[in-house]
C-alpha angles and dihedrals in degrees: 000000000000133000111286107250121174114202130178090257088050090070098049085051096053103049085061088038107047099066093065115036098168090068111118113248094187110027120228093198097066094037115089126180132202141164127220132234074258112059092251110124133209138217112182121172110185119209120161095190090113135011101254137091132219111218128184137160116194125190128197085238102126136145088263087068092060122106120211093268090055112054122156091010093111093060089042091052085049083056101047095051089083095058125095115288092206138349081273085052126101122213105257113231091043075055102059094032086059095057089045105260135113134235140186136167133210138194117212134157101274106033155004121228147170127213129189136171122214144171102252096237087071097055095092092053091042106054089069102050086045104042089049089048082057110041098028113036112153112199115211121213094237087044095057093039081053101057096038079072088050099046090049087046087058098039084053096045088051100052077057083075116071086199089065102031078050101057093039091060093040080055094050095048099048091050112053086186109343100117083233081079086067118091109239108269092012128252128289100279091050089055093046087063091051113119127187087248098056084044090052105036079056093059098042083053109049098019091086129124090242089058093055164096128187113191135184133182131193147013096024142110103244093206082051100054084041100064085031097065091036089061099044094046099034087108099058109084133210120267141179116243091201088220123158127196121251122252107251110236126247117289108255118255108186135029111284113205136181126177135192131177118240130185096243137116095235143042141245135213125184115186113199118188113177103249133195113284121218091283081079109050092174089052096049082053107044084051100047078058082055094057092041099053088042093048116017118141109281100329096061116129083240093054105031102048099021107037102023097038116029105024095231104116132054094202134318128206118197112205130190116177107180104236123188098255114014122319134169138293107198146184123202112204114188096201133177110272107265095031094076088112102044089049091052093051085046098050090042096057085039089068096036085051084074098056090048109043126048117253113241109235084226088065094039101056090049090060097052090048087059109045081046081054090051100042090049085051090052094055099035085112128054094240091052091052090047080052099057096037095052086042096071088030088071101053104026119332149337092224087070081071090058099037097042102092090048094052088042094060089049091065119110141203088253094053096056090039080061097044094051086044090052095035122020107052130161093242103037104076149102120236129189113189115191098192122216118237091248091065099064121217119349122257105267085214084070100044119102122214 
């Protein structure tokens, strides 16, 4: 799942929501699924209660597809999607704003999508401006040189955040080769290397029906947007991206750590432990429990007993995104300068403490309330829903978002103690330490080449 973020809205959620657990939060029953001549499926949920659609095409076109040579193409071709197809073309985001709906488009690992809104009596004029954005596409020299620019303005701009340079280097240290080490759109000298062919030769290769999902939700007849798509995209064929998978790196064995000084007044700490990718559901539930009883608003093991009770953390956010093959679980720790050690120590026993000791069912079911809370807050929107369900979509299957509440509430208190066991050990983690000024040089010993 996604990170665990509590919001003032999220409270009042969970107090209707927390009595009654078993309720769906996605709906099979309104949700039907199909797949074209062509390869290209299709999720539709159909709900009337207002006059808008959710619309969103997601394409396994991630970062992880890129080869060395193409490094940050995946995130370009995310960019020039939005430019003009043909001089009878419109741009597609001044498109959708006319009619009154929003769009935005996003690059992870995994994956690349698009996601629009839009009041339902629009839909007719919108599939073909979308589905010709998508499948034909045609990339100008000066476009692409354009939003290289773009794209270097934006890596740049991020390595302003300590949150994001953090976490890429937390990702680089803990994958020696796996392209899951690589930040998202490359860095600045990746992108440097990129050409309008390399861009190109990337689209005509993964933008194809059999790569993709295309996903609505909404006030739409499902048998209608069905024939509609198969008639628009009835001229783009199936092909073989003669992709292979990459091979996942080797489980870490030891404590990887990296630290770097900062002139700040305070300290960060970023834990990284290899966690299951989609492959173990069990696995990807039992840790999304992890990061709840770890993080949980006010009642989490981090806050409670580390910031509430012995001072030692500012504050601490635990994050698990499911990736395809094994990603990260971390935790985030802000700590007085001079007490980085005795935090790591802390946090690590913190997440030995539940392999060791049982979990009580009280605290587990409080868990699981709560990520069901959380879960119920994230797809309270159609274009949430369109979100979660093109999320999984895009490493394994919609049908996880529907299912996800109901596996959650199998898991067990052995089954996390043996997570945690597998997974989560005290030697088996990255570490990225930014140092505060007050705590002088970092120690070399800790220091990678």
């Amino acid at each position: 799942m996604r990170r665990l973020a509590f919001l003032a809205g999220f409270v009042l959620l969970a107090a209707r929501v927390l009595a009654a657990p078993t309720a769906p939060i996605l709906d099979p029953s309104k949700v039907t699924e199909s797949t074209l001549p062509n390869g290209l499926k299709l999720v539709i949920k159909e709900d009337r209660q207002w006059p808008v659609v959710a619309l969103g095409v997601y394409i396994r076109a991630g970062s992880r597809f890129e080869t060395p040579a193409e490094v940050g193409a995946a995130h370009l071709v995310e960019h020039l999607l939005f430019e003009a197809t043909g001089d009878d073309a419109q741009k597609l985001a001044p498109f959708i704003e006319s009619l009154g709906g929003q769009i935005n488009a996003t690059t992870l690992r995994d994956f690349a999508h698009v996601d629009l809104v839009v009041p339902s009596r629009y839909l007719e004029r919108v599939l073909p401006v979308v589905t010709k954005a998508v499948f034909e596409a045609s990339f100008t020299e000066q476009a692409c040189q354009r939003e290289l620019a773009v794209v270097k303005r934006e890596i740049t701009d991020r390595r302003e955040r300590a949150d994001i340079y953090m976490d890429e280097m937390l990702w680089q240290l803990a994958y020696d080769k796996h392209p899951y080490g690589r930040p998202i759109g490359g860095s600045v000298e990746d992108v440097d290397k990129l050409s309008y062919e390399t861009a190109n030769q990337f689209y005509r290769r993964f933008y194809v029906p059999n790569n993709m999902t295309i996903l609505a939700a909404g006030d739409v007849e499902p048998a209608w947007l069905h024939g509609r798509l198969k008639q628009l995209t009835a001229t783009y064929q199936s092909r073989d991206t003669k992709w292979q998978e990459p091979p996942l790196d080797p489980p870490l064995t030891q404590t990887r750590v990296k630290a770097e000084p900062v002139q700040r007044e305070i300290s960060l700490l970023s834990f990284a432990w290899r966690a299951p990718g989609i492959d173990d559901k069990p696995g990807v539930c039992a840790t999304d429990l992890v990061y709840t009883l770890l993080g949980q608003s006010g009642v989490g093991r981090l806050i409670t007993r580390l910031i509430n009770d012995q001072k030692l953390v500012l504050s601490a956010d635990v994050e698990f995104l499911t990736q395809k093959q094994p990603g990260l679980l971390t935790i985030t720790a802000v700590v007085p300068v001079g007490r980085e050690e005795e935090a790591q120590v802390a946090i690590v026993k913190e997440m030995q403490r539940l392999a060791t000791e049982p979990i009580s069912d009280q605290e587990l079911d409080r868990a699981k309330r709560l990520l069901y809370a959380e879960y119920a807050f994230s797809n309270e929107s159609l274009d949430d829903q369109i979100g979660s369900m093109g999320f999984y979509a895009s490493i394994d299957s919609y049908r996880f978002a529907l299912d996800y509440i109901d596996q959650v509430m199998k898991i067990t208190p052995t089954q996390i103690q043996q997570l945690v066991t597998r997974c989560f050990k005290p030697d088996n983690y990255a570490l990225v330490i930014l140092r505060g000024r007050k705590g002088g040089q970092p120690d070399t010993a800790a220091m990678l080449p």
